[in-house]
Residue, then its C-alpha position, 0 to 999 in steps of 0.5 A: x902664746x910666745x912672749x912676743x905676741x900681744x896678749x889679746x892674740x893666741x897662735x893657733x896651729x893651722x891643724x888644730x883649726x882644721x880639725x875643729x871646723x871639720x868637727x862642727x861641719x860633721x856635726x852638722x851633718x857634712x860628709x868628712x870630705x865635705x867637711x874637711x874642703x869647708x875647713x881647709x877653705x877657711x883655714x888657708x884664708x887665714x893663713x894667707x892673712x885675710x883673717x876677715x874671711x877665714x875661721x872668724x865665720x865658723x859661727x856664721x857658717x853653722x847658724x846657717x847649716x843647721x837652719x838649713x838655708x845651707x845644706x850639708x849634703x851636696x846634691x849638684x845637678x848640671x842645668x847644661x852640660x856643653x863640651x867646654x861649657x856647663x852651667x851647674x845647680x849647687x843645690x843650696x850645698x856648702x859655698x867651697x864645696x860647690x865652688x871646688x866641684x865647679x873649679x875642678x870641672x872647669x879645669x877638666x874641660x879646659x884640658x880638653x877643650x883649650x878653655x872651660x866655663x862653669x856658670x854656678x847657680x845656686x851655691x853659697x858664700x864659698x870664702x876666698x875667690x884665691x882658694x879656688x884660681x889658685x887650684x888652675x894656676x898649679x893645673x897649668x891654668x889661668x883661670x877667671x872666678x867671679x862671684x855676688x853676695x848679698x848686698x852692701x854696697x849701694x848703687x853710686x850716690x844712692x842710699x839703698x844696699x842693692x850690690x854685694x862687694x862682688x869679688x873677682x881673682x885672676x889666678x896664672x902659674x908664675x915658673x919657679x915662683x908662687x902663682x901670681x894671683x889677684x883677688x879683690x872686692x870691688x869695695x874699697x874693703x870687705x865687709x869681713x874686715x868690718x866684722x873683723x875690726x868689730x872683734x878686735x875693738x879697732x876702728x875702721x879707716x876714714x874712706x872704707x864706709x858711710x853710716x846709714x844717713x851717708x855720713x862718712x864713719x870710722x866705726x865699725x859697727x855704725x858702718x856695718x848699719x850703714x853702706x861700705x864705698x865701692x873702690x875707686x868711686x864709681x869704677x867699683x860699682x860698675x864692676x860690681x855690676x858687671x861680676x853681678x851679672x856674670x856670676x848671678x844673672x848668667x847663671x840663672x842665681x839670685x842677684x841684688x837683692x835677691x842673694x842673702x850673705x854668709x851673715x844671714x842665719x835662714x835665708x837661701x844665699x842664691x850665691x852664683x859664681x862663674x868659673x872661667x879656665x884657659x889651658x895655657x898649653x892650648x896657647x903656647x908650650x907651658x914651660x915657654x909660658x912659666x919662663x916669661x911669667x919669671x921674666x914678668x915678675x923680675x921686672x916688676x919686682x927690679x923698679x927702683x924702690x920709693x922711700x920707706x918701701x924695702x920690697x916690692x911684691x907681685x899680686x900672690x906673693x904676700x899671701x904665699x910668704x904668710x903661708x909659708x910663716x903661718x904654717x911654721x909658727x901658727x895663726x895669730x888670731x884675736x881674743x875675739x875670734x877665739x871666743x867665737x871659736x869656742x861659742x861654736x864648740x859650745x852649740x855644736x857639741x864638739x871639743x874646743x880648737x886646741x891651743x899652743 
């Protein structure tokens, strides 16, 4: 821990976290490539900043495996297999695991066809939608990913969870600049960061949740018993509705209250995701595309500035300068994730995350 960092917090090297949750993937019986995807996925959320779905759900995760509501053995199976199009089993396997197989067939498909559809059936709670868009946008694709999850949300003015917050990203290669990428939940925040302000003992900000009579909360674990809002009011839900179609419906998965998130230890997640890839090149030469994105992303980021605003950032730039400071410094997690940490190390029989 450096002398600047809170006392609460201990900077982890993103390696050291990847080689710890590859070891309690393995000992859970997942292959090592498998092993190292599921970590890499949740570490890079982390270092991205969005702690609320990286390392912090290593205890969840294994709850799951060795129930096995999530298997470690990948077994995936093709339902249809259509030139640009497929729809995928992921045979209750690994969420990242499943999800990079779909992405990486997507991409394949998109190459040949101009465009490529993954529909996923079948599959878990993978982490961040970003981990995978961003896999195309290096490919020279844009790529569309959508996903359900288990229930949070209620319909709009009802007091029943039916709806997952139901993420989405849009991921396209930006020239001499990181990939400009949006991932948002269609809750005004994730249920991840919930838990995560649990752990750190911090309430939560007026407008995220409602508790289980309706009534608005800044507490976490009274939100976590009750509803988080949808963004933007009934926009959020009819979004939500519409990714829980795509990814669940679509598919032929769970949806509503048929899928079971990453916080249920023994029921099948039935997660489906769909996996949308444009080869850029099918559209205009690439390098053509990449100058125009540069020219896009200098006008947004040239605007006259509001007060107390030093910089403007395209969607995909904070998380890449977090990338590049985490990588060199390590990840600031808290006292509480680390515990967890080495709750897991504990159950799993492994060697606790190294330190420093």
């Amino acid at each position: 821990m450096s002398h600047t960092d809170p006392l609460p917090f201990t900077r982890v090297a993103p390696d050291a976290l990847r080689t710890f949750v590859g070891a309690v993937y393995q000992r859970a019986g997942a292959s090592a490539g498998d092993a190292h995807v599921a970590a890499d996925a949740m570490v890079q959320a982390d270092l991205w900043g969005h702690q609320s779905h990286g390392v912090l759900r290593v205890g969840w995760y294994y709850a799951r495996l060795r129930s096995g509501a999530m298997r470690a053995q990948t077994d995936l199976s093709f339902a249809v297999d259509a030139g640009a199009i497929a729809v995928m089993d992921g045979g209750d396997g690994i969420g990242p695991v499943v999800a990079k197989h779909a992405t990486l067939d997507a991409i394949r498909r998109a190459k040949a066809h101009g465009i490529g559809a993954v529909s996923v059936r079948n599959s878990n709670h993978f982490g961040t939608c970003m981990y995978f868009t961003r896999m195309a946008a290096e490919a020279g694709c844009i790529m569309i990913c959508t996903t359900n999850g288990g229930p949070n949300m209620a319909p709009w003015g009802g007091l029943k969870k039916l709806i997952g917050t139901n993420p989405w990203s849009v991921a396209a290669p930006a020239g001499r600049h990181a990939p400009l990428i949006m991932d948002v939940a269609n809750s005004g925040v994730a249920r991840g960061k919930l838990f995560l302000a649990q752990t750190r003992g911090e309430p939560i900000p007026s407008g995220w949740a409602i508790d289980a009579n309706g009534r608005p909360t800044t507490d976490p674990e009274e939100a976590l018993k009750g509803f988080i809002l949808p963004m933007a009011g009934h926009k959020g839900y009819a979004i939500g509705t519409a990714i829980d179609v795509l990814s669940g419906v679509l598919s032929g998965s769970g949806f509503l209250s048929d899928v079971h998130g990453p916080y249920d230890p023994v029921n099948r997640s039935r997660a489906g995701h769909l996996m949308i890839v444009l080869d850029v090149a099918a559209f205009q030469p690439l390098d053509e595309f990449n100058a125009r994105m540069e020219r896009y992303i200098e006008t947004l980021k040239a605007v006259p500035l509001a007060d107390g605003v030093d910089e403007v950032f395209y969607p995909g730039e904070p998380e890449a300068r977090a990338h590049e400071r985490q990588s060199r410094e390590g990840i600031l997690l808290p006292a509480g994730t680390i515990a967890g940490l080495d709750r897991v190390a504990a159950d799993a029989g492994v060697p606790p995350v190294a330190r420093g």
